[in-house]
C-alpha positions in Angstrom: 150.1 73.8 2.6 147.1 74.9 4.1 148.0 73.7 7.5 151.1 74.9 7.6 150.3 79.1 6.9 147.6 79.1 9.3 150.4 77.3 12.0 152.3 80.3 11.1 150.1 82.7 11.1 150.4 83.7 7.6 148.4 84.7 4.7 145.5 83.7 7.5 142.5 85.3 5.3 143.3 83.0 2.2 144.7 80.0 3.9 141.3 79.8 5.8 139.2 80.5 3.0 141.1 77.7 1.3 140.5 75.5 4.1 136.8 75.9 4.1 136.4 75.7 0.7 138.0 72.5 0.9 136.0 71.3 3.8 132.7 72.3 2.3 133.1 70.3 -1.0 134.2 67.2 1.5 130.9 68.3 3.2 129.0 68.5 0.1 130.1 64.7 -0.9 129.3 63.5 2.1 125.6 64.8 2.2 125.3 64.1 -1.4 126.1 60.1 -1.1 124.1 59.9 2.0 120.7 61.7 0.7 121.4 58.5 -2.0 121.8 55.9 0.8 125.5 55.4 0.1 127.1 55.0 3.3 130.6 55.4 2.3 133.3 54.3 5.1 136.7 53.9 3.4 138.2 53.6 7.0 139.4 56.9 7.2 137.9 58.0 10.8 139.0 54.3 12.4 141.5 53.2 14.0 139.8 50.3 15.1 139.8 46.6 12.7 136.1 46.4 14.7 133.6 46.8 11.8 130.9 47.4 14.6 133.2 50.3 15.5 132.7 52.6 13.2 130.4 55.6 13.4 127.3 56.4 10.9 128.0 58.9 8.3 125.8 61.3 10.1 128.0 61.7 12.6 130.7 62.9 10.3 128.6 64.9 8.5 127.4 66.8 11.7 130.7 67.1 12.9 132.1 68.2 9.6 129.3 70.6 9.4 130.4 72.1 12.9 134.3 72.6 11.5 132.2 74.3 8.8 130.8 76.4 10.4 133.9 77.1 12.8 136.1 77.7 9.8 133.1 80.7 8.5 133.6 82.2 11.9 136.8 82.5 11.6 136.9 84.1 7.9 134.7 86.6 8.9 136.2 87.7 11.9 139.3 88.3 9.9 137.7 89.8 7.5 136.2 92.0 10.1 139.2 92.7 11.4 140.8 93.6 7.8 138.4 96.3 7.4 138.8 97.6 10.9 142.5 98.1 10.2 142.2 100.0 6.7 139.5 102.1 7.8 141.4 105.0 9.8 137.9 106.8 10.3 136.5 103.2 12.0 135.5 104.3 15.5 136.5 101.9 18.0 134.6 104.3 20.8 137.4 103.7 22.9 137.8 108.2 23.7 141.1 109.6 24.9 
């Protein structure tokens, strides 16, 4: 759902708020189980059968933590952009 309002281009604000909130619980459960040692690797990042294949869980934490931080860029630049449009007084020191 998600996915498909941000290919369109609506509701942008909340569908990428919803997105990171999404991705920061995922990141959130990864860091959690590996602080404990758990290095959990259900398969989902392989497409390899190779069990020597797969990547550490670092590496998908530090690349989910990039999309993270990505996807909080994005939210506040809309947000910025939100408050540019409603403000009519907003200077944009562009003189004509």
């Amino acid at each position: 759902m998600c996915a498909g309002l941000l290919l369109l281009g609506l509701l942008l604000a909340g569908a990428v708020f919803t997105c990171n909130m999404l991705l920061a619980v995922f990141f959130v459960a990864l860091a959690f189980n590996l602080v404990r040692g758990l290095d959990i690797d259900c398969g989902c990042f392989v497409t390899s059968i190779d069990a020597s294949a797969r990547s550490p869980m670092l590496w998908h934490l530090l690349s989910d933590a990039l999309f993270l931080a990505i996807g909080f860029y994005l939210f506040f630049r809309l947000c910025l952009e939100k408050d540019k449009r409603v403000d009519p007084s907003f200077d944009t020191g562009i003189s004509m």
